[in-house]
C-alpha positions as a printed NumPy array, in Angstrom:
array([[-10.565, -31.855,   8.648],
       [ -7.577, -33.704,   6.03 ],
       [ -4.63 , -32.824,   7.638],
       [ -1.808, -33.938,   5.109],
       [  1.704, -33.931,   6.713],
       [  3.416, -34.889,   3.817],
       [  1.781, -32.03 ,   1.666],
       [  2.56 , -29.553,   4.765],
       [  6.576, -31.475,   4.953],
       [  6.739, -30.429,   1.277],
       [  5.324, -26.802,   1.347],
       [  7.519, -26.217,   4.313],
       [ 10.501, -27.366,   2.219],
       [  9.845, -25.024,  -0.782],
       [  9.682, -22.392,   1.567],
       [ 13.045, -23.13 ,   3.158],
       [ 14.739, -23.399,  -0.074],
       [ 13.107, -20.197,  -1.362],
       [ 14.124, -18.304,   1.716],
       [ 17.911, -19.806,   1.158],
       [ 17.807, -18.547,  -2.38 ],
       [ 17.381, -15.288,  -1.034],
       [ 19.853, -14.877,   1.48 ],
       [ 22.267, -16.101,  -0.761],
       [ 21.034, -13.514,  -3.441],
       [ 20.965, -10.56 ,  -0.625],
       [ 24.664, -11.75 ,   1.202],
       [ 26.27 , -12.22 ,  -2.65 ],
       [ 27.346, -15.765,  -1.972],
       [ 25.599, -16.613,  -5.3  ],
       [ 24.526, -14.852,  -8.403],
       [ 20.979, -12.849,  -8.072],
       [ 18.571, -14.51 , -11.074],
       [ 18.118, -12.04 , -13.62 ],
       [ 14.976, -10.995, -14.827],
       [ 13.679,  -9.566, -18.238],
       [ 13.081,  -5.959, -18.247],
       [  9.681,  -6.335, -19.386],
       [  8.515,  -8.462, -16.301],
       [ 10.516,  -5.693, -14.083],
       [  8.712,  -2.832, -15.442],
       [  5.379,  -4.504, -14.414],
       [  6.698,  -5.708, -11.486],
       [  7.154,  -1.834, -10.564],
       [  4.017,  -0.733, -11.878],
       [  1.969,  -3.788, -10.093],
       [  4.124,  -2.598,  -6.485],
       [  2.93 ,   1.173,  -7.663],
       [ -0.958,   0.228,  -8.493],
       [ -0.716,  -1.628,  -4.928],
       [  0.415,   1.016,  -2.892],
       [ -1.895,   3.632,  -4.187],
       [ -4.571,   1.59 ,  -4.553],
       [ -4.455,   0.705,  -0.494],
       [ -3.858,   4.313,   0.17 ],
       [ -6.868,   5.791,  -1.748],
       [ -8.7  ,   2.698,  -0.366],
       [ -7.389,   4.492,   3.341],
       [ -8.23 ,   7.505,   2.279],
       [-11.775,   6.224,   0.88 ],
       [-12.727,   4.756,   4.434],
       [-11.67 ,   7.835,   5.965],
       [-14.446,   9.915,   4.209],
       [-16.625,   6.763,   4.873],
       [-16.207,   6.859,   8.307],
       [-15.315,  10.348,   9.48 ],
       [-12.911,  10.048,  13.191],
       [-15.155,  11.297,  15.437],
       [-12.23 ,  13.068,  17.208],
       [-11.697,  15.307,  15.058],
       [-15.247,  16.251,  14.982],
       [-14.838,  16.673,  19.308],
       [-11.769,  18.988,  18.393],
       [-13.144,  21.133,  16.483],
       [-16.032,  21.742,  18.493],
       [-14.011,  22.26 ,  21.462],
       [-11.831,  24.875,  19.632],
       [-15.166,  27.035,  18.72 ],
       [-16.539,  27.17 ,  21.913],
       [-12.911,  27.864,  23.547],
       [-11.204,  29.977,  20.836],
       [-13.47 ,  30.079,  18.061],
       [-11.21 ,  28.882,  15.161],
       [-10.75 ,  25.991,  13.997],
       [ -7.342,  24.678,  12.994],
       [ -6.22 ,  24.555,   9.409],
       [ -5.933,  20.609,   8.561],
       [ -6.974,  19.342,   5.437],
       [-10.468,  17.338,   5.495],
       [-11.117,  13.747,   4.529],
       [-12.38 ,  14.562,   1.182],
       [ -9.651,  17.02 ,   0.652],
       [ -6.793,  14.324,   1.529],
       [ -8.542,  11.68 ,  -0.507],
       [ -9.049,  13.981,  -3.964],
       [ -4.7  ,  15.273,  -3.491],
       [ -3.961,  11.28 ,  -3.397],
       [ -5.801,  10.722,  -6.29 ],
       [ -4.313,  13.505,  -8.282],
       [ -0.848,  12.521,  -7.208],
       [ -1.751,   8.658,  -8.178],
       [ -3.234,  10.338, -11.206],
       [  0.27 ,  11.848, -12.127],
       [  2.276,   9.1  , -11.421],
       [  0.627,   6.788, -13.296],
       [  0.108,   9.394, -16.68 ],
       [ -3.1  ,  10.677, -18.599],
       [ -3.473,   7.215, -20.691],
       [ -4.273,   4.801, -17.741],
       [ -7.164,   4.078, -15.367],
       [ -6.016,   6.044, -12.845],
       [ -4.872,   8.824, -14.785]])
């Protein structure tokens, strides 16, 4: 195993002066570095695509692998009261995210 300390001296440096940067940004002791709008806007849309992206993924798994507590619930509530409560199944949770990722992101994109 290479174990470099000067490359791990200088990577922990960068980070320092990154994280100093920042605080400085966040407290206002120095002024915040501007970005074009351009790289903002897909800065946004790349959080966006992230976030839903790891939720349908969630939600995905979910129908993958169903909880097998729920399954024990509702078994337990026929036999003892014979309904079932109203909750929203896996399928049914993943197909709303993906029509509200669907609308967020508009009719001319992948996930639209």
């Amino acid at each position: 195993m290479d174990f470099n300390v000067k490359k791990l001296v200088r990577d922990a440096g960068t980070a320092l002066s990154r994280v100093v940067q920042l605080t400085e940004e966040k407290l206002g002791t120095s002024e915040k570095t501007e970005l074009d709008a351009h790289f903002e806007n897909l800065a946004e849309r790349s959080d966006t695509t992230k976030l839903w992206t790891e939720k349908i993924l969630r939600d995905t798994e979910a129908v993958l692998t169903p909880n097998p507590g729920n399954r024990v619930e509702d078994f337990l509530f026929e036999k003892i009261e014979k309904k079932r409560p109203n909750r929203l199944t896996n399928q049914e949770y993943l197909g709303l995210d993906m029509i509200e990722a669907g609308n967020d992101f508009g009719p001319g994109t992948a996930y639209g």
